[in-house]
Legacy VTK file of the C-alpha trace (Angstrom):
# vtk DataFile Version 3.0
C-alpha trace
ASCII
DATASET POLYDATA
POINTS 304 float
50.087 -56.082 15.873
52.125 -58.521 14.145
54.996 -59.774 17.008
53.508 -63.299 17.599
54.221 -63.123 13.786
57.621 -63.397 13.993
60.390 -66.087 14.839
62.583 -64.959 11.820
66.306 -65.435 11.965
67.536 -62.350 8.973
65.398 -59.410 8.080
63.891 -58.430 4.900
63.515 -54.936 4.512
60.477 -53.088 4.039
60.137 -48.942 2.771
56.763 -47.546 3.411
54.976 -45.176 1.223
54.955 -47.177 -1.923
52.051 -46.373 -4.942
50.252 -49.474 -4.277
49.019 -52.061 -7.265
47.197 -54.286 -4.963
45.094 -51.016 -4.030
45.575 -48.204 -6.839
45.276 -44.915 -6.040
46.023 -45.705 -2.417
50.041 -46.548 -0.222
51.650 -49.806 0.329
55.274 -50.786 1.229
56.947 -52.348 -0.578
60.043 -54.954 0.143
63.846 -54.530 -0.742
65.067 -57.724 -3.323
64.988 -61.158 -2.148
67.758 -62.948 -3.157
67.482 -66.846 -3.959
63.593 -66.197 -4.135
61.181 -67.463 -6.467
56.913 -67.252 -6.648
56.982 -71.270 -6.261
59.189 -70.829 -3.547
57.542 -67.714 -1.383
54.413 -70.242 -2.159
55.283 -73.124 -0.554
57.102 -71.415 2.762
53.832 -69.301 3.399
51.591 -72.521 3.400
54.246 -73.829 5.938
54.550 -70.832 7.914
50.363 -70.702 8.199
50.405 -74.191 9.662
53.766 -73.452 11.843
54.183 -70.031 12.639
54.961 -68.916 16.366
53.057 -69.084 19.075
50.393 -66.310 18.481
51.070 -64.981 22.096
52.596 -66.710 25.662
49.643 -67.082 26.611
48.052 -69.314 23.684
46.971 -73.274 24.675
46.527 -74.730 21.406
45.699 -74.372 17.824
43.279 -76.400 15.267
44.153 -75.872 11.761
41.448 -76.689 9.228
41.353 -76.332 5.611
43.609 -76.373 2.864
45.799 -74.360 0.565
43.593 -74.760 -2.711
40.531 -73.531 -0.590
41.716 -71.792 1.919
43.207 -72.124 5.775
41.351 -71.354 8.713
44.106 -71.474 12.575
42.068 -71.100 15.745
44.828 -69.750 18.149
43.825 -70.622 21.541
44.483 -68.023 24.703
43.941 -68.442 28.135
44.469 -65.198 30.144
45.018 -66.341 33.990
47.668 -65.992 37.241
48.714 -62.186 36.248
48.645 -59.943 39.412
47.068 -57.241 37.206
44.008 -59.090 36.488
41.352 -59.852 38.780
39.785 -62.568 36.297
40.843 -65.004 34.184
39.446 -65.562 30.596
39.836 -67.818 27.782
39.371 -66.999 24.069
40.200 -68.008 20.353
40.836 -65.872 18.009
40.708 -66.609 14.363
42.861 -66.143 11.398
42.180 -66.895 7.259
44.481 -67.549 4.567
43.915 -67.821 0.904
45.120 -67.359 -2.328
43.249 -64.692 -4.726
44.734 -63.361 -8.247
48.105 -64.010 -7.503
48.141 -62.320 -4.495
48.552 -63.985 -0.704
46.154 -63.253 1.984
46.137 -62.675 6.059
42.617 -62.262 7.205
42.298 -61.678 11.264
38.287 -61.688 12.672
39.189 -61.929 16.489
36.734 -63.902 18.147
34.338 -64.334 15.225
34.562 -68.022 14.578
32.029 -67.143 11.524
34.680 -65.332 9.328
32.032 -62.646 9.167
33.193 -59.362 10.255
36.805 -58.336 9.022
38.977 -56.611 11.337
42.582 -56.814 9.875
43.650 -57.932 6.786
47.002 -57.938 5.077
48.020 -59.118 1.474
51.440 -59.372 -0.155
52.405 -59.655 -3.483
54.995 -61.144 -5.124
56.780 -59.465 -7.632
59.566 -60.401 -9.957
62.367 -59.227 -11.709
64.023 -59.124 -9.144
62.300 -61.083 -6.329
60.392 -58.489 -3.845
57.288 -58.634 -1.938
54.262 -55.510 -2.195
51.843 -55.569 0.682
48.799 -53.755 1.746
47.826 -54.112 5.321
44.799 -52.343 6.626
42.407 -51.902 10.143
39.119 -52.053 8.782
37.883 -50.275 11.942
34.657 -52.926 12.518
33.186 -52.756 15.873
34.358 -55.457 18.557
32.749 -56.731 21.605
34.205 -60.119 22.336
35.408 -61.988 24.549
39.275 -60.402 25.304
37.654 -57.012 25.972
34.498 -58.803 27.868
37.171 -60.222 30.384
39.377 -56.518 30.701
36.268 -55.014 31.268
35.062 -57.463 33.898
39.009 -56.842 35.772
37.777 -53.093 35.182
34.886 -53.356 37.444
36.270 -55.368 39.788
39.215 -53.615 40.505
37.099 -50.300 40.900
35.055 -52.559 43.065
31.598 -52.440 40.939
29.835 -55.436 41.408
27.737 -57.090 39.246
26.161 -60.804 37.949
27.458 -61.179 34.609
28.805 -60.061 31.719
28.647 -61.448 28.224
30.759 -60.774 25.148
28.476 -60.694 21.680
24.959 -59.338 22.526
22.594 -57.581 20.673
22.861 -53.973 21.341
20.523 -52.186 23.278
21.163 -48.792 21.845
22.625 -49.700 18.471
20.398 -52.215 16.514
21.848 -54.216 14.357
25.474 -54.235 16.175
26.523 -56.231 18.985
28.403 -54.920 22.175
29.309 -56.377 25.324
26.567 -56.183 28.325
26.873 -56.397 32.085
23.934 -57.457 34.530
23.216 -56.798 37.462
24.543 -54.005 38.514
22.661 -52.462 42.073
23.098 -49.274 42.982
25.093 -47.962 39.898
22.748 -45.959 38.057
24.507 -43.828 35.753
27.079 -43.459 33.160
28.863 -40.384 35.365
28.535 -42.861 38.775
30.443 -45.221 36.448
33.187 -42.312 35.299
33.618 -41.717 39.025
34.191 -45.016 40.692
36.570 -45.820 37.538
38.516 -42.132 37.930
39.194 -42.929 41.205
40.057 -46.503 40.646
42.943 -45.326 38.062
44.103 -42.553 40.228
44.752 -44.846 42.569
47.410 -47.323 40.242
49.140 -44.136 39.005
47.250 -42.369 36.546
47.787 -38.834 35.986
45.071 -35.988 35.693
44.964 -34.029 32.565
44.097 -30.397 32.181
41.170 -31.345 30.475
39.856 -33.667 33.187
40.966 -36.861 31.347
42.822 -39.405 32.803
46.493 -40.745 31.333
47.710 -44.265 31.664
50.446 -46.656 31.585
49.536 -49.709 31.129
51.078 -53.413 31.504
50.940 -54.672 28.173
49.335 -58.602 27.863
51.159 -59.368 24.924
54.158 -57.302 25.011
55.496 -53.788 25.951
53.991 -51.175 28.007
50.799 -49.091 26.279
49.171 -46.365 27.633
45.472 -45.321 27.504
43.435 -41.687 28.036
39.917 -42.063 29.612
37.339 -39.247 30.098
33.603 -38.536 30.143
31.864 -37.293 27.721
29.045 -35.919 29.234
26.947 -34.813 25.405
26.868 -38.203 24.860
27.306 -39.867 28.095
29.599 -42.284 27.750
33.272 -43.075 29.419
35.721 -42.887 25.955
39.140 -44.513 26.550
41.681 -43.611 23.857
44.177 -46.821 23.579
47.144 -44.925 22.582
49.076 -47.937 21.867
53.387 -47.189 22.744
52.365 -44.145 22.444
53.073 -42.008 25.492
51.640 -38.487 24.400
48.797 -40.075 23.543
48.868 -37.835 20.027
47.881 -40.856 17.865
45.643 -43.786 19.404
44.865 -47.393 17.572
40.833 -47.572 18.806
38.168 -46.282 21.406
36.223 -47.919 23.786
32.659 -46.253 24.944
30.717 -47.281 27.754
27.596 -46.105 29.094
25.230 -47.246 31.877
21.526 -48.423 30.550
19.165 -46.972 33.497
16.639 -48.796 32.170
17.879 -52.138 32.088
20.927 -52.315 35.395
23.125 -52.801 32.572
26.682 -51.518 31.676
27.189 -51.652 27.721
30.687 -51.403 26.129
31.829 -51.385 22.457
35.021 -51.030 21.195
35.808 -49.331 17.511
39.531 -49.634 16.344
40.924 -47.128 14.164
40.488 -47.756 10.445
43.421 -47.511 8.751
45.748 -48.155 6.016
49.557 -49.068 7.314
51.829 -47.692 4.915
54.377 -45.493 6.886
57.853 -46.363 8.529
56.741 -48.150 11.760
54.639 -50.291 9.716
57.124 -51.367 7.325
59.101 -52.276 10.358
56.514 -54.859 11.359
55.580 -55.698 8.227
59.536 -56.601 7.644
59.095 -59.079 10.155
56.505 -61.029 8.608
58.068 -60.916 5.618
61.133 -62.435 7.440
59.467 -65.088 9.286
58.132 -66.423 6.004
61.344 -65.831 4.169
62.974 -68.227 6.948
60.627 -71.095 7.104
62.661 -74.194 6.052
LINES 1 305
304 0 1 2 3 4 5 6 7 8 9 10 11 12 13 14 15 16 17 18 19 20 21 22 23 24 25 26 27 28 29 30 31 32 33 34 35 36 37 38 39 40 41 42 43 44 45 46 47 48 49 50 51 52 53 54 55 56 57 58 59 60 61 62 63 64 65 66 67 68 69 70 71 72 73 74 75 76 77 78 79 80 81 82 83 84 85 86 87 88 89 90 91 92 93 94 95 96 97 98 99 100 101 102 103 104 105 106 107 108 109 110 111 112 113 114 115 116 117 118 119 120 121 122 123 124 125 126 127 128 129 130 131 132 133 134 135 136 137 138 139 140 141 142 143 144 145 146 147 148 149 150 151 152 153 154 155 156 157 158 159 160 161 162 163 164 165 166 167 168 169 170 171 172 173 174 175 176 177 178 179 180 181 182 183 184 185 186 187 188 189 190 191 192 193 194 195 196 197 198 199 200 201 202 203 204 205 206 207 208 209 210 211 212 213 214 215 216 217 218 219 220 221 222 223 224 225 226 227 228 229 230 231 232 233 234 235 236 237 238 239 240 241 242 243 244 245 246 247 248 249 250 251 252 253 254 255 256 257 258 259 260 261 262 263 264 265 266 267 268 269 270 271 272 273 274 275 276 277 278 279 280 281 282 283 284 285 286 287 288 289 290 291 292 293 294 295 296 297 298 299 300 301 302 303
C-alpha cells in the first residue's frame, strides 16, 4: 500500500500492537523515539512532504495540488497505464489523496478515483507525541465498494485476453442489481449469456498463462504486479450466487489471507457484464504493517 510513499534515506521504527489513543479500545503502532524532533518540526516536514512526496507510482504523469495547510490539501496523482506486454489496453486514471489537520492529530485520506472526496477507502492518522518525540498512528481499509476506473481497464485486459468481445465498458455506473451502489458495466456483449459461460472462457484463459487448478475447482495465480512485486489471486464460481469471486491475495502465495474480492456476474437481461470490487476492511496494526508504516514515517522524518 504505502511504497510510492517512500523515498526516505534512515528508518524510523515502528512496533505494532500498540493500545491506541487515536482509536480507544482498538490497536495502533506506535513509533520508537525521534531524536532532534519537535511537533513544530514533524508539522512543517509533513506539509512539505504532501506537496513533494515521490512519485505515487512509475507510471504517474502529473500531479495538481490544491488547497492549503489551514484548510486542508487535496494531490491528484496522475497514472497512465500503457506499453506493458501484459495488458491488452491502456488506461489512464487519477487517483486522489486528502490531508488535514484535526485535534492535533495529522491526516492521510486516499478515495481512489473519487474526485468528490466522498467515499473513504484508506485512511491513516499519526500522532505526535512528546516526551520523548514518537509518532502513534492508526491506519485502516474501510472496505467501501470500488468500481473505477483502474479495475474498469484490468477488467477490460480480462476480456480481451480471454477473447470476450464486447462495445464498452464504463467505470462508475449505477448498479443494476445493487441500488444505491455503483459498479462497473460492460455492453455489448453477443453471445455470452451467462455468468458460468463467463467462468469458463476466463478458466481457460488463466490456465493457459500458468494458473494452477485447485482441489476445490478454483483457480491460483501469480500475477505481474503494476506497481511493484509479484501478487497472486484465487478465482472460482460460485454457482449459489452466480458470480466469478477472485480473492486478491496480495504477496501472499497460499492465498490464506487476501486484501479484497472482486464479483462478477453476467446480466441476461441487459448483454451486460457487471463487476464490483470490495476490499477488506481492516485495521493495520500488526508487524508487516508497522514495517510500511515505518516508511512513511521515514519519508516524512527526511524531508529537508
Amino acid at each position: 500500500m504505502f511504497g510510492w510513499l517512500t523515498g526516505a534515506t534512515t528508518s524510523v521504527e515502528c512496533t505494532g500492537d500498540y493500545d491506541s489513543t487515536i482509536q480507544p479500545g482498538k490497536k495502533g503502532i506506535i513509533t520508537d523515539p525521534i531524536e532532534d524532533m519537535t511537533p513544530e518540526k514533524f508539522e512543517e516536514k509533513f506539509w512539505k512532504w504532501v506537496e513533494h512526496q515521490p512519485a505515487f507510482t512509475n507510471y504517474e504523469t502529473g500531479r495538481d495540488v490544491s488547497g492549503n495547510k489551514e484548510s486542508g490539501m487535496v494531490v491528484a496523482f496522475h497514472v497512465e497505464v500503457s506499453g506493458i506486454a501484459a495488458l491488452l489496453v491502456s488506461f489512464k486514471a487519477s487517483i486522489y489523496n486528502k490531508y488535514y489537520q484535526k485535534d492535533g492529530c495529522y491526516y492521510i485520506e486516499n478515495y481512489a478515483a473519487d474526485k468528490d472526496l466522498k467515499k473513504l477507502g484508506h485512511q491513516t492518522v499519526l500522532k505526535p507525541l512528546t516526551d520523548p518525540f514518537r509518532l502513534e498512528i492508526f491506519d485502516m481499509e474501510t472496505g467501501a465498494r470500488r468500481a473505477g476506473p483502474f479495475l474498469k481497464g484490468a477488467l477490460e485486459n480480462e476480456l480481451k485476453s480471454a477473447e470476450i468481445t464486447f462495445e464498452k465498458a464504463e467505470a462508475e455506473q449505477p448498479s443494476p442489481t445493487t441500488p444505491g451502489e455503483f459498479s462497473i458495466l460492460v455492453s455489448g456483449v453477443p453471445g455470452l449469456t451467462t455468468t458460468e459461460a463467463l467462468w469458463e472462457k476466463t478458466k481457460a484463459d488463466m490456465l493457459t498463462k500458468g494458473a494452477t487448478e485447485e482441489a476445490d475447482g478454483s483457480l491460483k495465480m501469480e500475477n505481474a504486479g503494476w506497481f511493484g512485486a509479484s501478487t497472486f489471486s484465487l478465482t472460482s464460481y460460485n454457482k449459489e450466487k452466480d458470480e466469478v469471486v477472485a480473492l486478491d491475495c496480495g504477496q501472499d502465495a497460499t492465498c490464506k489471507e487476501f486484501n479484497g474480492t472482486s464479483h462478477t456476474k453476467v446480466l441476461k437481461d441487459s448483454a451486460q457484464i457487471e463487476r464490483w470490487v470490495f476490499p477488506k476492511a481492516a485495521v493495520i496494526s500488526d508487524d508487516k504493517g508497522a514495517k510500511a508504516l515505518s516508511q512513511v514515517a521515514s519519508a516524512i522524518i527526511n524531508m529537508d
